[in-house]
SELUMMAR-379632 format. One line per 8 residues: number of its first residue (from 1); their letters; for each residue x, y, z of C-alpha. Coordinates in nm, 4 decimals. Example, Ala and Ser with C-alpha at 12.3 -4.5 7.8 and 13.67 -1.06 7.14 Angstrom:
BEGIN
1> AS> 1.2300,-0.4500,0.7800 ~ 1.3670,-0.1060,0.7140
//
This chain:
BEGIN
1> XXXXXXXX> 1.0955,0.7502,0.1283 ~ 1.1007,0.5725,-0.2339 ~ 1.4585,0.4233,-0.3322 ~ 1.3904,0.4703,-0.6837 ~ 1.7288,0.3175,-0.8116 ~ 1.5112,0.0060,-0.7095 ~ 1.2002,0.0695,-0.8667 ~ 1.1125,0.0198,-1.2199
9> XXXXXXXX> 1.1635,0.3705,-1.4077 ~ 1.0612,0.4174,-1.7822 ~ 1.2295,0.7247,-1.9564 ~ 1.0643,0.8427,-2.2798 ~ 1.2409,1.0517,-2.5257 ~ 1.1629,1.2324,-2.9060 ~ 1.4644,1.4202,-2.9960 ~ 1.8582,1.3158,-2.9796
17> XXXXXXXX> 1.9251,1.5647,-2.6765 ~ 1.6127,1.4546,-2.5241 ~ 1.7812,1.0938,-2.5451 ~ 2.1176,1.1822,-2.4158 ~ 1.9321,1.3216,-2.0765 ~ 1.7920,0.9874,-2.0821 ~ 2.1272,0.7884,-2.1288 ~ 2.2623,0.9804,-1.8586
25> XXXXXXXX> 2.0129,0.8719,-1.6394 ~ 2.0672,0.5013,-1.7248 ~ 2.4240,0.5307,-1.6349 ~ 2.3235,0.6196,-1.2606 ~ 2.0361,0.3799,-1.2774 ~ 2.1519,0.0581,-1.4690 ~ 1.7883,-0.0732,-1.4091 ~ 1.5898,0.2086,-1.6413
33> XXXXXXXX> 1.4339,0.1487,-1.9118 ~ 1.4712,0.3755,-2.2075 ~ 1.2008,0.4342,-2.5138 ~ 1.2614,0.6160,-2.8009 ~ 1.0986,0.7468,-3.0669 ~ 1.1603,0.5483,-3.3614 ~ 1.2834,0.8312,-3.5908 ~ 1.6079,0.8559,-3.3869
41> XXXXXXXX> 1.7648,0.6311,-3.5012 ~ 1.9798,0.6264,-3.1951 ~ 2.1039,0.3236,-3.0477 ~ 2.0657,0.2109,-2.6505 ~ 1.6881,0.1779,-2.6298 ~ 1.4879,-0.0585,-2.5255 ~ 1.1894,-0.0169,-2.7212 ~ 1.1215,0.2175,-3.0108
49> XXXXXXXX> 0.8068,0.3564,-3.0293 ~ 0.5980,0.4943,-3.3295 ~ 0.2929,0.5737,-3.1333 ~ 0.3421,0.7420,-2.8646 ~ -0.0377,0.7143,-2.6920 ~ -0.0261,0.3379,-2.7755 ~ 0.2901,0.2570,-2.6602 ~ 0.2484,0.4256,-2.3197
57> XXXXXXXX> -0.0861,0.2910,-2.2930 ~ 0.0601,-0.0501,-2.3057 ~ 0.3312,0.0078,-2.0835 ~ 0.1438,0.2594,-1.8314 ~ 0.1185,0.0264,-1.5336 ~ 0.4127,-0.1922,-1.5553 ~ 0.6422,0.0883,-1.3980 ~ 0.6737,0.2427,-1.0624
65> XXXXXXXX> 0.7357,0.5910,-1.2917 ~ 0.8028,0.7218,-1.5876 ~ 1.0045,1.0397,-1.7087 ~ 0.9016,1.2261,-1.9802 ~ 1.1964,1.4470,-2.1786 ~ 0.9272,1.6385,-2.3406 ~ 0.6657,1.9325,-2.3250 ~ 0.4671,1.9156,-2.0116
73> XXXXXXXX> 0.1264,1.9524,-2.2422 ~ 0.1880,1.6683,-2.4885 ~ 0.2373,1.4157,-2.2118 ~ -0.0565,1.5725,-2.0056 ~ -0.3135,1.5061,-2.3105 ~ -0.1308,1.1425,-2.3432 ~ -0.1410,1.0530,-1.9495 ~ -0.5160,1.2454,-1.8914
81> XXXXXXXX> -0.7163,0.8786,-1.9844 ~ -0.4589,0.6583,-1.8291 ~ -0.4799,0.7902,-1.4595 ~ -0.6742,0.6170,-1.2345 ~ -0.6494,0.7285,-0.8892 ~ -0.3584,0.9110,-0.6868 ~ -0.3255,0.5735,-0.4320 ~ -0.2155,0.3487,-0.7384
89> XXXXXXXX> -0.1250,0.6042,-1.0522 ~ 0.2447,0.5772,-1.1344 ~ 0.5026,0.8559,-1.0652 ~ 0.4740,1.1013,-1.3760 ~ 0.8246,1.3522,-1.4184 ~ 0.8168,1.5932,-1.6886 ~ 1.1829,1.7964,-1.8117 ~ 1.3091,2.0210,-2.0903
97> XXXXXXXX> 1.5395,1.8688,-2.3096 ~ 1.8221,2.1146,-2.2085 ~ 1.7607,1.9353,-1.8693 ~ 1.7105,2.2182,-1.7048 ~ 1.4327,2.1429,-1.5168 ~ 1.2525,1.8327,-1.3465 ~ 0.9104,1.8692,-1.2870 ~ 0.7012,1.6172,-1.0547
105> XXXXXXXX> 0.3577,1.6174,-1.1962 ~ 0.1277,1.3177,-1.1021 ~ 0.1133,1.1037,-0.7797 ~ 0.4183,1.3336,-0.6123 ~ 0.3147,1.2385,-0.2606 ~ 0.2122,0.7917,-0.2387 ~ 0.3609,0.7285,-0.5952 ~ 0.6879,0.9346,-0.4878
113> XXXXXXXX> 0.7258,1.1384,-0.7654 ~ 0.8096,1.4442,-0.5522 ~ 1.1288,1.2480,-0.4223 ~ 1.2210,1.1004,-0.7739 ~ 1.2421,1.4528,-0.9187 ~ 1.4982,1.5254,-0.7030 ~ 1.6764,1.1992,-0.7343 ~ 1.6386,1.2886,-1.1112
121> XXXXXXXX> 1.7504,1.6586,-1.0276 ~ 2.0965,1.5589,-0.8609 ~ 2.1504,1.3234,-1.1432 ~ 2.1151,1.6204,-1.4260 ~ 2.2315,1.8907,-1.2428 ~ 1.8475,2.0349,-1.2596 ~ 1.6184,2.2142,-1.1102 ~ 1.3415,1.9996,-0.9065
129> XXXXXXXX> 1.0284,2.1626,-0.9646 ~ 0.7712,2.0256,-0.6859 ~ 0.4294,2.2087,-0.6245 ~ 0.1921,2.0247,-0.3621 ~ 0.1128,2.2576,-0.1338 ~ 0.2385,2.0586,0.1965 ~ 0.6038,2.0341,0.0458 ~ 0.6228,2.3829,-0.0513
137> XXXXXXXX> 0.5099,2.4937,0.2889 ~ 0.7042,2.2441,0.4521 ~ 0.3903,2.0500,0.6251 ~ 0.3618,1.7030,0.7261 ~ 0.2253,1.5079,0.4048 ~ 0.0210,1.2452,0.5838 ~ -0.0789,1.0392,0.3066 ~ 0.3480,0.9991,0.2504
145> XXXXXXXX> 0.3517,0.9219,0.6264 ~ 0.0858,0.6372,0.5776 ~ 0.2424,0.4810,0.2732 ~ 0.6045,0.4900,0.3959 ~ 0.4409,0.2783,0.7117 ~ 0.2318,0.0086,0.5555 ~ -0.1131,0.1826,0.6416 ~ -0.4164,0.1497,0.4681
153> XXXXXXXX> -0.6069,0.4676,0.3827 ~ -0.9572,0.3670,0.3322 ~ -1.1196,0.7226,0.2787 ~ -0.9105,0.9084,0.0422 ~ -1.0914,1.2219,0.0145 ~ -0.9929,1.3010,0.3919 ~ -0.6415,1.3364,0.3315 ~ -0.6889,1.6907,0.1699
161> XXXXXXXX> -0.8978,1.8282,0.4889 ~ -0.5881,1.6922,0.7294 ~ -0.3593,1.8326,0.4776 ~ -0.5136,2.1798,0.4360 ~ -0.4880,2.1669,0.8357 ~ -0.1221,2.0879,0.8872 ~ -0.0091,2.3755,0.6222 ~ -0.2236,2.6099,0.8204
169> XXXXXXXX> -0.0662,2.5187,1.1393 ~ -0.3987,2.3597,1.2817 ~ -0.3469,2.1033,1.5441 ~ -0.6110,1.8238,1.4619 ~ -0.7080,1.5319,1.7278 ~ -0.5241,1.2265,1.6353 ~ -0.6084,0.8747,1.8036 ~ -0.3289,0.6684,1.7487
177> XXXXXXXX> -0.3269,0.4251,2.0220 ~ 0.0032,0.2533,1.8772 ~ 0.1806,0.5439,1.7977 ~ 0.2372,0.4686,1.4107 ~ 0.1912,0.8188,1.2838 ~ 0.2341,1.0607,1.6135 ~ 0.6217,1.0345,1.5769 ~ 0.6133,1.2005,1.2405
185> XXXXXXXX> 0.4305,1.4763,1.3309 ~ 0.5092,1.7879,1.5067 ~ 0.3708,1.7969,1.8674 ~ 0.2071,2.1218,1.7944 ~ 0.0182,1.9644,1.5460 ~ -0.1163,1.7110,1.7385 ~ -0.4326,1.7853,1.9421 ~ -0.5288,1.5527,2.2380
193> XXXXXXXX> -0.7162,1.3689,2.3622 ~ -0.8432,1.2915,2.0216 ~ -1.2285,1.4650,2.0374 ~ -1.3788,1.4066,1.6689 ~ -1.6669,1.6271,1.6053 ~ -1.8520,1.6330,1.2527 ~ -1.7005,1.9857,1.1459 ~ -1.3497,1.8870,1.2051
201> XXXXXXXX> -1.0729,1.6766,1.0830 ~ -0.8781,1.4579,1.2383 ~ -0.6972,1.1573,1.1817 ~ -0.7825,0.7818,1.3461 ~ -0.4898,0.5036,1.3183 ~ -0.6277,0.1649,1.4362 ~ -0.7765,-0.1551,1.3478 ~ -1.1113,-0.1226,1.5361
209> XXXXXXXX> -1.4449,-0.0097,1.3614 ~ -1.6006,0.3129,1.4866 ~ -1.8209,0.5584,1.3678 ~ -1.6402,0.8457,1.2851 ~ -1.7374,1.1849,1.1322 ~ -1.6674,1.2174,0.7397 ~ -1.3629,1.4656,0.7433 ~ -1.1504,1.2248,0.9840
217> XXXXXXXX> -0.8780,1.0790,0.7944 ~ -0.8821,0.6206,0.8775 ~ -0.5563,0.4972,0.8066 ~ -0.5637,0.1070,0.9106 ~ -0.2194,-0.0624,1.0281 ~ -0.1421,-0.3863,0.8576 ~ -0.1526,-0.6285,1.1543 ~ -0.4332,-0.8517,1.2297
225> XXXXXXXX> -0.3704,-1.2190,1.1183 ~ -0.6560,-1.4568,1.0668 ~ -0.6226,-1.8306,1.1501 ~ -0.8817,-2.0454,0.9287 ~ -1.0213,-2.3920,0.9341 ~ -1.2202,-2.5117,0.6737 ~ -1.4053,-2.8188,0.5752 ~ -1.2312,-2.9681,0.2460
233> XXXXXXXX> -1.3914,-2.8378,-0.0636 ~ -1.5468,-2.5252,0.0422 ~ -1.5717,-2.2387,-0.1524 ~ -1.3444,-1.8939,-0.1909 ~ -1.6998,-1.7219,-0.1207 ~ -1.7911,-1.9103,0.1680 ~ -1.4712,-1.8362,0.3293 ~ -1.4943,-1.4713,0.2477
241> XXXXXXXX> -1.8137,-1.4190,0.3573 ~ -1.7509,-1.5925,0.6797 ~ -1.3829,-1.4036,0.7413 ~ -1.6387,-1.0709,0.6798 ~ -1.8721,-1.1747,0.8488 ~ -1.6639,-1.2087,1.1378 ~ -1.4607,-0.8914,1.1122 ~ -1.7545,-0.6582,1.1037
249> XXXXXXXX> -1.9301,-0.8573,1.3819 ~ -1.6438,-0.7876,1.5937 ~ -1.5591,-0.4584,1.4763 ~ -1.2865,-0.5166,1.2792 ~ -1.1489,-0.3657,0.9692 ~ -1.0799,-0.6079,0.6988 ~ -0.8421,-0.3509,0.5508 ~ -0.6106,-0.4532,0.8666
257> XXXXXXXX> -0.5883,-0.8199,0.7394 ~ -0.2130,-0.8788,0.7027 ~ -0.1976,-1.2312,0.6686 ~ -0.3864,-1.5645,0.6191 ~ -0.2574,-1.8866,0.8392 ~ -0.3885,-2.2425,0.8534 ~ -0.2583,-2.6140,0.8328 ~ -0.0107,-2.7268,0.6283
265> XXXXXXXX> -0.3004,-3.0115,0.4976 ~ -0.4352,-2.7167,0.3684 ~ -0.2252,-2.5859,0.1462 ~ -0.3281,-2.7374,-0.1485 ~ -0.7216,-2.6273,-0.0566 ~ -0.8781,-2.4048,-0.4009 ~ -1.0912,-2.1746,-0.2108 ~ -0.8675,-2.0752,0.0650
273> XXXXXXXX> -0.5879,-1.9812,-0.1574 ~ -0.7885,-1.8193,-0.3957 ~ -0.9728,-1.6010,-0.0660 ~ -0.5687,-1.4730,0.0002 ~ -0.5485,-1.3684,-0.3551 ~ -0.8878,-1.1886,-0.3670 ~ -0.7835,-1.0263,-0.0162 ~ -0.4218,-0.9713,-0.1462
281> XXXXXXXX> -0.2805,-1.0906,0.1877 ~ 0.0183,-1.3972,0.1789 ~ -0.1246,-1.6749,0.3078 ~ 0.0994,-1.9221,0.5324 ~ 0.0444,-2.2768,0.6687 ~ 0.1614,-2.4706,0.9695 ~ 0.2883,-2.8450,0.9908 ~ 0.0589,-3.0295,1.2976
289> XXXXXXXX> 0.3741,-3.0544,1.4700 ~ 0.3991,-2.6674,1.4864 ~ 0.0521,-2.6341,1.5397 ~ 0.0540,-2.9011,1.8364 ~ 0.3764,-2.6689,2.0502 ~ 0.0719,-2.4203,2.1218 ~ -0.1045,-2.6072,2.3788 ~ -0.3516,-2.3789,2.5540
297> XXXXXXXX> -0.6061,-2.2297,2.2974 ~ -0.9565,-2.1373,2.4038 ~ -1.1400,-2.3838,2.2326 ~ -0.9907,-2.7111,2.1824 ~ -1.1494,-2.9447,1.9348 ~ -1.1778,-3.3450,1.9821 ~ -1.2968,-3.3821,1.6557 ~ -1.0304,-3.1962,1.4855
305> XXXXXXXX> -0.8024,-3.3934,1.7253 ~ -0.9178,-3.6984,1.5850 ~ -0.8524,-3.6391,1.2290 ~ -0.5621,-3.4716,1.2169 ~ -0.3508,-3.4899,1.5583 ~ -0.3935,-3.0963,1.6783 ~ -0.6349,-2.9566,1.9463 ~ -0.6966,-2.6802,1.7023
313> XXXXXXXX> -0.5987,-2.4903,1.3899 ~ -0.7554,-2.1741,1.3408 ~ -0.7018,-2.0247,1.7069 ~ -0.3759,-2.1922,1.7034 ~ -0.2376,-2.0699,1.3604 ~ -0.3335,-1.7382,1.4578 ~ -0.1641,-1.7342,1.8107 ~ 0.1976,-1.8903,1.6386
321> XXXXXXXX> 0.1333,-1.6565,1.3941 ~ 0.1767,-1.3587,1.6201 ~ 0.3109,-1.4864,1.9689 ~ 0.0597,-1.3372,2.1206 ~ -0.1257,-1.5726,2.4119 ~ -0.4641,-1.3368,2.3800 ~ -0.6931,-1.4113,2.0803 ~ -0.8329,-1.0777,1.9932
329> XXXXXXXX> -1.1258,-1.2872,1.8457 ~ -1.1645,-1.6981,1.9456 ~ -1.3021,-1.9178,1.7185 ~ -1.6399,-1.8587,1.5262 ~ -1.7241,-2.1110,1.3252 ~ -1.9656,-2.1955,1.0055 ~ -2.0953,-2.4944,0.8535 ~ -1.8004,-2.4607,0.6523
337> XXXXXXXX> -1.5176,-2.3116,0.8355 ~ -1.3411,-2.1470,1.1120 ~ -1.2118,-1.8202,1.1715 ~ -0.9607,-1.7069,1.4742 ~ -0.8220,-1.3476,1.4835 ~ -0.5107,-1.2397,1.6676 ~ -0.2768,-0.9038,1.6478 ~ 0.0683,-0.9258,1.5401
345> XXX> 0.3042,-0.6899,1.7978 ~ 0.3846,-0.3098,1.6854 ~ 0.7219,-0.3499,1.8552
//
């Protein structure tokens, strides 16, 4: 669930009762920010606006929502060229100006607008006015389940076949070998052992590669860490196409990556720390002393022994990294680098 007196909340407001809604809202959430129209003349806001398109258009992504006092179909013309996509669009609220009603109308489910409409509601007195189809008939929403829980959804179009299937009471197989998503969803929903056949959906949590019929929803858990060694100098693409390379050879999703490790010597290195960046994973390094307490690793190296003091980096970054004594992939190495792969624990 979205704590949205933590997230960054834009209210927009035309008309003076529009903008006392608005200042009530600020006085439960200190943190929002209001805009006005600049033919209030009203004091408290912090930005005036006498373009409405433009100004949203500028300020579209830099909030987790925003909350339109308005009518629903002059912000639906405004927002129509500014979505993107339901995984990264920001919560949209629309409301009356009597404050009557607050209505969740883009990204209700990942973006949490649902939730902050009746945060919103309680604040106002309103009425939340929510409309996806699982709330209303009180069915799991998966794709909340997988954003509340860190998982990566990598085919987006499957979440309305599982969804369709939960609010018709349809058990679907599930294979969720770490039990990330089966506790949030009623047994009877949940058909196993997980049989995936091309005419039926289903839904597959796990970090391993298979091929899987079209309609089964792949949500990937956050949790394999990659230890690297590289060569100084080398390139963000060499390591990336390497770290692929790797993955898919051992039939891993990349989409599972949750963290970079190496040597501290390292840290300064161009193309590694651009490669975390491009992969949007945090990226942490190791002094030789830490490296040097993990003293079985399945292949040592004399020559990295010689020039820095450790039997090993990448299989030993990635084993600290997680605790874990079992490399779920030992070292493979390039001309330019080497890659390690472990799994951080689920408990």
């Amino acid at each position: 669930m979205t704590d949205w007196s933590e997230k960054k909340l834009a209210v927009w407001a035309m008309t003076p009762n529009a903008a006392e809604l608005a200042q009530r809202v600020r006085a439960a959430w200190p943190g929002v920010e209001l805009y006005f129209s600049s033919k209030l003349k009203i004091d408290g806001a912090d930005a005036e606006f006498t373009s409405f398109s433009r100004t949203l258009g500028e300020a579209w992504s830099q909030y987790d929502g925003h909350y339109f006092i308005m009518a629903t179909g002059i912000v639906v013309r405004v927002i129509a060229n500014l979505m993107e996509d339901k995984t990264k669009d920001p919560a949209v609220i629309c409301g009356d100006e009597a404050g009557h009603f607050v209505i969740s109308l883009v990204s209700g489910h990942i973006g949490g607008a649902n939730e902050l409409a009746r945060e919103l509601a309680s604040i106002l007195d309103a009425q939340p006015v929510i409309t996806t189809s699982t709330d209303v008939n009180h069915a799991p929403s998966i794709d909340v389940i997988a954003s509340d829980h860190g998982l990566h959804i990598e085919n987006k179009r499957a979440i309305k076949h599982v969804s369709m299937a939960y609010i018709k009471g349809q058990a679907l197989p599930m294979h969720d070998p770490y039990n990330l998503v089966k506790p949030h969803i009623p047994r009877e929903l949940i058909e196993e052992p997980a049989m995936f056949t091309p005419t039926r959906s289903g839904v597959f949590v796990d970090y391993e590669v298979r091929d899987l019929p079209g309609l089964v929803l792949v949500l990937r858990p956050k949790c394999l860490v990659a230890g690297i060694g590289c060569r100084r100098g080398v390139s963000k693409q060499e390591l990336e196409t390497h770290v692929r390379e790797v993955f898919k050879a051992q039939g891993l999703s990349i989409h599972s990556l949750a963290r970079i490790v190496s040597v501290d010597l390292k840290a300064d290195e161009p193309g590694l720390l651009q490669l975390a960046e491009d992969l949007d994973v945090p990226i942490h390094f190791y002094s030789t002393d830490e490296l040097d307490q993990v003293k079985m690793v399945p292949n040592p190296s004399p020559l990295v022994d010689k020039h820095i003091g450790v039997k090993s980096v990448c299989e030993a970054a990635a084993i600290l990294a997680t605790g874990r004594r079992n490399l779920i992939t030992p070292k493979q190495a390039s001309k330019t680098a080497t890659v390690a792969i472990a799994a951080m624990p689920f408990t």
